[in-house]
C-alpha positions in Angstrom: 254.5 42.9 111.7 253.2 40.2 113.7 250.3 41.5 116.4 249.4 40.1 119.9 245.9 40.0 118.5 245.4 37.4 115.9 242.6 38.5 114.1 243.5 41.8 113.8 247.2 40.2 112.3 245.4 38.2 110.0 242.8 41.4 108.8 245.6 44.1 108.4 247.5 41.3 106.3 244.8 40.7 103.8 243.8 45.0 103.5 248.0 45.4 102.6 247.8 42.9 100.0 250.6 40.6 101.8 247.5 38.0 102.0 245.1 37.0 99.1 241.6 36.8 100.5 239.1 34.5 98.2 235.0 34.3 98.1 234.1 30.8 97.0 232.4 32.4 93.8 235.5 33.0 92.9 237.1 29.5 93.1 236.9 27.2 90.5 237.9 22.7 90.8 238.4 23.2 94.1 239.6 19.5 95.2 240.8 18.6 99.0 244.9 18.1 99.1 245.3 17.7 103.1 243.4 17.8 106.8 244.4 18.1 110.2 242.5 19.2 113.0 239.5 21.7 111.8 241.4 22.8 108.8 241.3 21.8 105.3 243.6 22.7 102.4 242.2 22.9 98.9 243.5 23.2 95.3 241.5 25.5 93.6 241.9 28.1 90.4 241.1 31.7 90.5 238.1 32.3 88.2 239.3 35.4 87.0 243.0 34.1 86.0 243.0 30.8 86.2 245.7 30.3 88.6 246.0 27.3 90.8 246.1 27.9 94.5 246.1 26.0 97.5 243.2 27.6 100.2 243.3 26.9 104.1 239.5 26.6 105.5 239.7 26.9 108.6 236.4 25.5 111.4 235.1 29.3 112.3 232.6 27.5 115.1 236.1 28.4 117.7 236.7 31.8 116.5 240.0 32.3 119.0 241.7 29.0 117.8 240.4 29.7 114.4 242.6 32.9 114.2 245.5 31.6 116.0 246.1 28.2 113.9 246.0 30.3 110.3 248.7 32.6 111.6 250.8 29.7 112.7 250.8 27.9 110.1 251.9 29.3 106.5 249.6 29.9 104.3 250.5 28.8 100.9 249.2 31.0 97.8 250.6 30.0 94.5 251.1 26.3 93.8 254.4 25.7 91.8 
């Protein structure tokens, strides 16, 4: 369920698995497929699988809007 409190949204998401959370170790050809703004999207494959996903990066230097843009916007995971 979607929280007042952005953060805390976006850090419940990840710990119930409804979000995939990535270290850059773990990111392999990451290449740069779209910007707008302070956030860039990446395709990337998981080291451990090899899947290709798409990553939002996000400017953490405004921490408030930082939070609020990745909730807004969807996230995508899996690249078809």
């Amino acid at each position: 369920m979607f929280s007042d409190n952005p953060k805390q949204w976006l850090e419940e998401s990840i710990h119930e698995g409804h979000i995939q959370h990535y270290q850059d170790a773990d990111l392999l050809d990451r290449t740069v497929i779209a910007t707008r703004g302070f956030v860039v999207v990446y395709k990337a494959l998981v080291r451990h699988s090899g899947t290709p996903v798409a990553i939002k990066s996000l400017d953490t230097r405004q921490e408030e809007a930082y939070y609020e843009q990745l909730v807004k916007e969807p996230i995508l995971t899996l690249l078809l």
